[in-house]
C-alpha positions in Angstrom: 0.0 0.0 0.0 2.7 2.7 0.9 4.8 1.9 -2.5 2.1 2.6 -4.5 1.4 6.0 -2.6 5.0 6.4 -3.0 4.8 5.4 -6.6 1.9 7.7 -7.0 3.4 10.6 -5.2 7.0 10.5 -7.6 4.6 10.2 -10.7 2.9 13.2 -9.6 5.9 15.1 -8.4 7.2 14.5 -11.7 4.0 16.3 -14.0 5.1 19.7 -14.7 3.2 22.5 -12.9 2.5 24.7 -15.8 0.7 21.1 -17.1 -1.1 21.2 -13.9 -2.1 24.9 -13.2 -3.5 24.9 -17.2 -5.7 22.0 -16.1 -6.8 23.2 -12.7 -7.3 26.5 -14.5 -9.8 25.0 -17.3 -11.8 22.6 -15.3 -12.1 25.6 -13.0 -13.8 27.3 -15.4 -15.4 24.6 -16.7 -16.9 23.7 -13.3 -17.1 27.2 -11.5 -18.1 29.4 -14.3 -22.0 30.8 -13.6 -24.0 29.6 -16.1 -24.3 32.5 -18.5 -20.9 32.5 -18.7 -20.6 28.4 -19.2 -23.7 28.8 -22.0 -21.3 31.8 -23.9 -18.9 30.0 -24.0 -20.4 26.6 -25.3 -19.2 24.9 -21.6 -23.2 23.9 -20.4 -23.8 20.7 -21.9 -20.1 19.2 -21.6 -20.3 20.5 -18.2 -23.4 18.9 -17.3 -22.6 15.4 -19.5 -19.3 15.1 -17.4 -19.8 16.8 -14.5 -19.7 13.7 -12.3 -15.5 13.4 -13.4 -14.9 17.2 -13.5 -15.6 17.6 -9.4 -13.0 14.9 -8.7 -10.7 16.2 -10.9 -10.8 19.5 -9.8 -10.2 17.9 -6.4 -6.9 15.9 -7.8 -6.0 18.9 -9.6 -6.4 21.2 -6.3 -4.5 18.8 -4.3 -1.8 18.8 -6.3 -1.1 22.0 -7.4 -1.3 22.8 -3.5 1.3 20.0 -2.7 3.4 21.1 -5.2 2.8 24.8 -4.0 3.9 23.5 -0.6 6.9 21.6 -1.9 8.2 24.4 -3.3 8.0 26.8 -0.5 9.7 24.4 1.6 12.8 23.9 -0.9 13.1 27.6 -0.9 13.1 27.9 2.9 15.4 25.0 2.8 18.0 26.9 -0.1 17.6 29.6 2.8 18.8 27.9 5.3 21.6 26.1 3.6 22.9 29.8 2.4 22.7 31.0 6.2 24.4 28.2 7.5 27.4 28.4 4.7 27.6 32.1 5.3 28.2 31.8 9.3 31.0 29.2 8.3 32.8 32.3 6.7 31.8 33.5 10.2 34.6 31.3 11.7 37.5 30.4 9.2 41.3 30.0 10.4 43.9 32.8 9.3 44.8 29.9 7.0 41.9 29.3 5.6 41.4 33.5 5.4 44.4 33.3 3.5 43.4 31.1 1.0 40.3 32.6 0.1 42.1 36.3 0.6 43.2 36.4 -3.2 40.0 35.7 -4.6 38.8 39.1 -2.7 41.6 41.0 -2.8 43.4 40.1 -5.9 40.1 39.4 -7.6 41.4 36.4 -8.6 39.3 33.8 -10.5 41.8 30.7 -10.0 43.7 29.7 -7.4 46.3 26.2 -7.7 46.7 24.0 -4.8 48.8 21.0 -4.1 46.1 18.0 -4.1 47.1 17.0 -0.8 46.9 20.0 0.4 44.3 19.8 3.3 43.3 23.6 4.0 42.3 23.3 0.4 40.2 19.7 1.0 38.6 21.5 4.2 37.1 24.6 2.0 35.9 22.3 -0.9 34.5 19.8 2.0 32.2 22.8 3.5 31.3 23.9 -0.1 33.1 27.6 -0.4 35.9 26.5 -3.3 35.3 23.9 -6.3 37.9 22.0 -8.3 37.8 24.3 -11.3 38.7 21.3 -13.4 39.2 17.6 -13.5 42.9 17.8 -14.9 45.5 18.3 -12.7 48.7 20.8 -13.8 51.3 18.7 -12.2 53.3 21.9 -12.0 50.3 24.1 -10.9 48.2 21.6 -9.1 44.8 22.0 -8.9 42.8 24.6 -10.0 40.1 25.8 -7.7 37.4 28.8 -8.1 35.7 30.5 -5.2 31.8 30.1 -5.4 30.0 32.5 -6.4 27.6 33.0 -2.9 31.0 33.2 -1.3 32.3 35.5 -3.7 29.6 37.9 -3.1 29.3 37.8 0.4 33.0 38.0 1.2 33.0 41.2 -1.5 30.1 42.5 1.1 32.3 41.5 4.1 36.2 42.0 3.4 36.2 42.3 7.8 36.3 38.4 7.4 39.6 37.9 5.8 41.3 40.3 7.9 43.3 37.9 10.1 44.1 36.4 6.8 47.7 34.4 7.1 49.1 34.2 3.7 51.5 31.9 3.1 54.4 32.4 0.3 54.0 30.7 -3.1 56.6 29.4 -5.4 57.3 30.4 -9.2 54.5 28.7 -10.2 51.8 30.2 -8.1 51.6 27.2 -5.6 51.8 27.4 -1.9 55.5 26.8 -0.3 55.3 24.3 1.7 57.3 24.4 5.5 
């Protein structure tokens, strides 16, 4: 019984919801319309022969597009959250970790390279504020990673949180020396 409610549900979630408001819209007015209005517009006898489906339907159709209302509200609550929590983790970064995202602010850089081992590196991709830029690997440059683009804006709003920023020297070829 619960797989096919589940089964029914993914089927439904997967119906697009311009599909759905342009049927809940016509049976709407099929159904709701007062009756001069149904008689203009040639809706009274289809709307009589079938009204016994077009209730239900309007039903399903209300249903849905509520769920699917719903749904949607709660993913953009949800993207809400997810942004407030990332934001507060530029709230509490290391000096090291400052420094590593200082260039993207105050060099405007688009590209930083990092030695794949490096872990400062592994610790911003991990909580989601740099990305691999690229799935090669310069074995010179090492990898290439990009700042995201909600941290990019927010840090540009908030230069205050790079300002214990510990940058460490880099080598010929743009990498961090390492101690």
């Amino acid at each position: 019984m619960i797989d096919s409610i589940t089964k029914l549900l993914e089927v439904i979630a997967k119906v697009p919801t311009a599909l759905v408001i342009a049927l809940f819209v016509a049976v709407s007015v099929t159904l709701l319309s007062p009756d001069s209005l149904a008689e203009k517009l040639a809706l009274d006898a289809f709307r009589m022969k079938y009204r016994i489906a077009l209730g239900p339907a309007w039903l399903l159709l209300t249903s849905i597009l509520g769920t699917k209302t719903i749904l949607y509200l709660i993913r953009r609550v949800d993207a809400r959250v997810v942004l407030r929590t990332k934001r507060e983790q530029l709230h509490v970064l290391t000096p090291e970790e400052q420094g590593y995202l200082a260039p993207f602010i105050q060099k405007k850089m688009n590209t930083i390279h990092e030695d794949m081992t490096d872990g400062v590196a592994g610790g911003l991709k991990l909580k989601g504020i740099i990305y691999p830029a690229s799935d090669l690997i310069d074995i010179v440059k090492g990898v290439p990673y990009n700042l995201y683009p909600w941290a990019r804006e927010y840090l540009t709003q908030h230069p205050e949180l790079l300002k214990d920023a510990v940058i460490k020297p880099r080598n010929p070829h743009g990498r961090r020396r390492i101690d």
